[in-house]
LODREN-797318 format. One record per residue (C-alpha): residue in three letters; x, y, z. Coordinates in steps of 0.1 Angstrom, whole numbers, plus 2048, in hexadecimal, padded with zeros to 3 digits. Example, Ala and Ser with C-alpha at 12.3 -4.5 7.8 and 13.67 -1.06 7.14 Angstrom:
ala87B7D384E/ser8897F5847/
This chain:
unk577A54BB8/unk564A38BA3/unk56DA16BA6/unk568A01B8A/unk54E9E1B91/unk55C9BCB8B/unk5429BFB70/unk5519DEB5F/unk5759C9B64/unk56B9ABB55/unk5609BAB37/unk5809CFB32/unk5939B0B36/unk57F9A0B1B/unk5829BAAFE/unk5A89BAB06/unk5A6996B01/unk59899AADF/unk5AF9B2ACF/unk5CB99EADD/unk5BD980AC6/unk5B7997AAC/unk5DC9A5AAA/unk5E9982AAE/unk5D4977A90/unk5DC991A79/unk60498CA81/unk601967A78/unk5F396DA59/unk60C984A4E/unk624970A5C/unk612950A41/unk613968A23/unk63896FA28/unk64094BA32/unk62C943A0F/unk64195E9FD/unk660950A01/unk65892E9F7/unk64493C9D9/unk65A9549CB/unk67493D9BB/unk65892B9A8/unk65394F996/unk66695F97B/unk668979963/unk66697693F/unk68C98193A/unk69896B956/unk68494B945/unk693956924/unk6B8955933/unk6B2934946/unk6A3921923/unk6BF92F90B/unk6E091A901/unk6FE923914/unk717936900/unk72C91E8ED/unk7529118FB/unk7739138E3/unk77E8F28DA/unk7A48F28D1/unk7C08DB8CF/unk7E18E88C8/unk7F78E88A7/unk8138CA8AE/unk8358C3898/unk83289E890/unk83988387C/unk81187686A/unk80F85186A/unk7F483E862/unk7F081B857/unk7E4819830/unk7CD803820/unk7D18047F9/unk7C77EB7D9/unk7DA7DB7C1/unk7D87C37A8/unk7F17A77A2/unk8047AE780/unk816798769/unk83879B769/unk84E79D748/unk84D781731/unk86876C71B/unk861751703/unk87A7366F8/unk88A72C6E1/unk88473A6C6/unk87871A6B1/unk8806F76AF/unk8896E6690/unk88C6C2681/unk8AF6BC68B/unk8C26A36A0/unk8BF6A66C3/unk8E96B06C6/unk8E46C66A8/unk8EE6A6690/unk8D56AF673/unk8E068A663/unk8C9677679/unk8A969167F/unk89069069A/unk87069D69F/unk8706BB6B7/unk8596AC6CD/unk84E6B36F3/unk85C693705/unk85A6A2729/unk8566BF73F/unk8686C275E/unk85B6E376C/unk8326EA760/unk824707767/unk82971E784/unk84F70D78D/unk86B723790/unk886722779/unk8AA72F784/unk8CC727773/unk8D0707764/unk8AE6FC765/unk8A06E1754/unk8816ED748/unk8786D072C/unk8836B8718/unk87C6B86EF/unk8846966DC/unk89768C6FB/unk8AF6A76FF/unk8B06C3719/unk8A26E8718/unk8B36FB734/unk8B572173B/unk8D273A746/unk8D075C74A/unk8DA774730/unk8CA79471E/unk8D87866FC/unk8C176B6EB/unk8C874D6DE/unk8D174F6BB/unk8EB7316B2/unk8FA7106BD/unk91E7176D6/unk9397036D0/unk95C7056D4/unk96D7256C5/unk9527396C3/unk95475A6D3/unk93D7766DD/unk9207836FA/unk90D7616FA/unk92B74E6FF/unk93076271D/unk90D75F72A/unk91173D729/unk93173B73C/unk92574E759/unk90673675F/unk91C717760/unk93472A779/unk916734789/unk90F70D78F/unk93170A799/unk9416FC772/unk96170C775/unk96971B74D/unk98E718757/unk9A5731746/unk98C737727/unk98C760721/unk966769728/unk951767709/unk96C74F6F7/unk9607296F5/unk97F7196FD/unk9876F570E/unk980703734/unk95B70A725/unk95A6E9714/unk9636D6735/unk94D6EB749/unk92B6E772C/unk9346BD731/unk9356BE757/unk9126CF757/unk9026B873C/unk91069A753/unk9016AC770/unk8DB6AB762/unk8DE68774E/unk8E369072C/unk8FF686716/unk90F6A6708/unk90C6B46E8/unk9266AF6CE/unk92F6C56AF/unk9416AA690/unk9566BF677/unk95A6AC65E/unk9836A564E/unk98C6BD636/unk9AD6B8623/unk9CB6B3638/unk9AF6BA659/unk9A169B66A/unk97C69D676/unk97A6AC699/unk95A6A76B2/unk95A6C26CC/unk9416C96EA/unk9216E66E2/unk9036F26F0/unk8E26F26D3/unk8CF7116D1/unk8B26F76D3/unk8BC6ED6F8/unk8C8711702/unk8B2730713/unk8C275171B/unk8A7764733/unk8AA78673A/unk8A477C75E/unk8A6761778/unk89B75278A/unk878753776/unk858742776/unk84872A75E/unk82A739754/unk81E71F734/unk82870571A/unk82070A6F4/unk81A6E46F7/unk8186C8709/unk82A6A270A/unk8276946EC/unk81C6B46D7/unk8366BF6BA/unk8486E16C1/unk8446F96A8/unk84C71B6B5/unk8567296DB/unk85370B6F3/unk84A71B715/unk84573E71F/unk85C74A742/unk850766756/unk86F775767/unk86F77D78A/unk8507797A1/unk82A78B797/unk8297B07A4/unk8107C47B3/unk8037E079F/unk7F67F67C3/unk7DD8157C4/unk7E082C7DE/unk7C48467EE/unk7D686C7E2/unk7D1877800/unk7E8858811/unk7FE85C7F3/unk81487480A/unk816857825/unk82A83C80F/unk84A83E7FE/unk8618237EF/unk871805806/unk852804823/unk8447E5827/unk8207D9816/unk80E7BB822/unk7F97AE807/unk7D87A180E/unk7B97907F7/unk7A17AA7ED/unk7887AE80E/unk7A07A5825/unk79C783822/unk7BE77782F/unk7E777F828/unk7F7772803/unk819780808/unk82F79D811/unk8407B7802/unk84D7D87FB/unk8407FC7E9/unk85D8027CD/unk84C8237C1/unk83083C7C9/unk8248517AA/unk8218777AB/unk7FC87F79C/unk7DC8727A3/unk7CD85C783/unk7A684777D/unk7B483175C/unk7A980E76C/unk7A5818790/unk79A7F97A8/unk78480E7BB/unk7738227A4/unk7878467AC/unk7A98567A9/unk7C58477B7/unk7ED84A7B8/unk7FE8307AA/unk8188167C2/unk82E7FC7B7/unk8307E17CC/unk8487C57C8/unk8407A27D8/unk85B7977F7/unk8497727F3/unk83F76B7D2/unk81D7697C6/unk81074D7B2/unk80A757788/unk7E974978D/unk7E07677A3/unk7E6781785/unk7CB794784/unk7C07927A1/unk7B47B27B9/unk7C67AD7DA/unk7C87C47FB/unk7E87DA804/unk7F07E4827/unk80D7FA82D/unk8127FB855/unk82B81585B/unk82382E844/unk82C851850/unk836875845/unk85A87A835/unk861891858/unk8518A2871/unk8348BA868/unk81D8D2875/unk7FE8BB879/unk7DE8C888C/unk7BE8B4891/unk7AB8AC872/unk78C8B9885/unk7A08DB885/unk7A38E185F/unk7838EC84C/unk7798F5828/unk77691881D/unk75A921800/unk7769277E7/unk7829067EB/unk79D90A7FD/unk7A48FD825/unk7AE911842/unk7B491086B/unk7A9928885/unk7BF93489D/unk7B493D8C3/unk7CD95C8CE/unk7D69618ED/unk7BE97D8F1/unk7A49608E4/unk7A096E8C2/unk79A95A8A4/unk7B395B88B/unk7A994B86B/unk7CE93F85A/unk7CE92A836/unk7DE909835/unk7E28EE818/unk7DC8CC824/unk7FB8AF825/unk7F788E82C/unk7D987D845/unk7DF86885E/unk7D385C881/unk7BD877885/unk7D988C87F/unk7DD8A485F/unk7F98B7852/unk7F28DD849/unk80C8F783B/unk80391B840/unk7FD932821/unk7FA955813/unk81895C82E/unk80295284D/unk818943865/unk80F92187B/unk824918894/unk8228F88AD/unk8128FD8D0/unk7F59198BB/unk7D590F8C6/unk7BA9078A9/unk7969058AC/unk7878DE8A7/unk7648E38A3/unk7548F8885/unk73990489C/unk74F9178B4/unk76492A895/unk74D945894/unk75C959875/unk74996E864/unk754957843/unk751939851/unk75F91883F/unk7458FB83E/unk74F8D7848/unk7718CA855/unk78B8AE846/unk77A89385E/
């Protein structure tokens, strides 16, 4: 048998060395390209997967649910300050004594005034004084018309009997309306009382009667106003100045508040809430006091603002002074609220529907959308009463959509209450 040289061994031993480095090289590379492969293949992607990655998720249901509640809201409104009704009196001075004496005339002129303009005039007021006599005021819805005096009868007797028992002149047993001595004592105690000596009445003797001088009350030195306590609101004249005609104009009781309300916060206010009244702009607080009527339709004849509005009454807790008739001020109304609890549902929830009317959309439990018509109540706090039509049905704890973009109908509403 042959034996194989060292030489022929050596070389064997090298050629096996070579494919040995050969395998190893081609195993590493593969073992690079899959290495590179894995680290690559994220960074590559398919048109329909790129697609899928840059589109907008699908959109999420925003709902809030339907709640029974009472709206409240605080209201802002305008208003402008009204005059209230006016009286002028007496009717007319003439040239005629002072106590009603036409044998020694006087001039009917101004001599004093004891409240100017703006004063407040209640019962047994002294408003001026004409040729040095008084002009006072008590209440009464009949005017002036003669001098009283003892024996006379009738409703202006009467009016002036309950003004000095008012002050506390007791008319003593005089029926009411009859001018007997009890209304005599009680007319002198009340002249005493403001400094004037008190008007006398002469009759003069006739046959077998001897003159008598009993105690009256001119219709020159007499007002009867409709209603006290009033306010002075101007003098025909001033000191000094002849009277010919009404003397000074009353305004009785304090200026009111002619208010205009938003329609839509119309349903908020009702009569006896609280209104704070403010200058126009917010500018600071004139007075308090409290909405005596709300109107029922919406009008534009001399609106503040330039729109419709429901007219409020307002009537003034502190009063306002006259000067500020005419004047635009700022109504707040704090409490305002619903008459009673209400099906209310986010304003964001309720949208307009291209035949004007407005309508919710109801999530089912299934997550259907159920499109239900509502008429819109009263606004407030974010908050907005609906009442279900056409026999739809709304109940509290229903779930309602809140964004228009997620009430995918196939008559979709544009635009929301908000």
């Amino acid at each position: 048998m042959d034996t194989d040289t060292d030489a022929q061994l050596a070389q064997r031993a090298s050629r096996l060395r070579m494919r040995r480095r050969g395998f190893l090289a081609i195993a590493g590379t593969a073992l690079v390209a899959a290495l590179a492969g894995i680290l690559v293949s994220p960074l590559i992607k398919s048109p329909a997967q790129v697609d899928a990655e840059v589109k907008a998720p699908a959109p999420t249901v925003l709902t809030a649910p339907v709640s029974q509640q009472v709206v409240t809201s605080t209201v802002l409104a305008q208003g402008v300050v009204a005059e209230p009704a006016e009286f002028s009196g007496p009717v007319s001075f003439s040239a005629a004594g002072a106590s009603g004496d036409t044998s020694g005339a006087t001039m009917p002129v101004v001599t004093r005034i004891f409240k100017p303009a703006g004063s407040e005039v209640s019962a047994g007021t002294v408003l001026a004084e004409v040729a040095g006599r008084p002009l006072f005021a008590f209440a009464g819805s009949v005017p002036v018309y003669r001098d009283l005096t003892v024996g006379e009868t009738g409703q202006d007797v009467a009016q002036l009997q309950t003004g000095l028992e008012s002050l506390g002149y007791s008319i003593g047993s005089d029926e009411p309306g009859t001018f007997g001595a009890g209304t005599s004592a009680a007319v002198t105690a009340y002249y005493h009382a403001i400094g004037y000596s008190v008007p006398q009445q002469v009759t003069p003797a006739s046959g077998s009667q001897p003159a008598t001088t009993t105690v009256m009350v001119p219709a020159t030195e007499l007002m009867f106003v409709p209603q006290l306590p009033a306010t002075v609101v101007s003098y025909a004249v001033t000191v000094g100045q002849l009277v010919s005609g009404p003397l000074v104009t009353l305004a009785m009781g304090a200026p009111v508040v002619d208010g205009q309300l938003d329609p839509a916060d119309a349903g908020l206010v009702r009569a006896g809430m609280s209104v704070q009244i403010g200058t126009e702009g917010g500018g600071g607080s004139v007075g308090e006091g409290t909405v005596t009527s709300v109107g029922t339709t919406a009008q534009t004849t001399n609106s503040i603002a330039g729109g419709s509005y429901v007219a409020m009454g307002v009537a003034t807790a502190t009063a306002l002074p006259v000067s500020m008739v005419g004047q635009d001020v700022q109504l707040t109304i704090t409490a305002a609220h619903s008459a009673g609890p209400v099906l209310a549902v986010p304003v964001a929830a309720v949208f307009a529907a291209p035949d004007g009317g407005t309508y919710v959309t109801v999530v089912t439990a299934r997550g259907s959308q159920v499109r239900v018509e509502v008429q819109v109540g009263v606004i407030g706090d974010g908050e907005v009463e609906v009442t279900p039509l056409a026999g739809a049905t709304l109940a509290p704890g229903d779930r309602v959509v809140t964004g228009e973009n997620y009430a995918r109908l196939g008559n979709s509403g544009t635009g929301g209450l908000g």
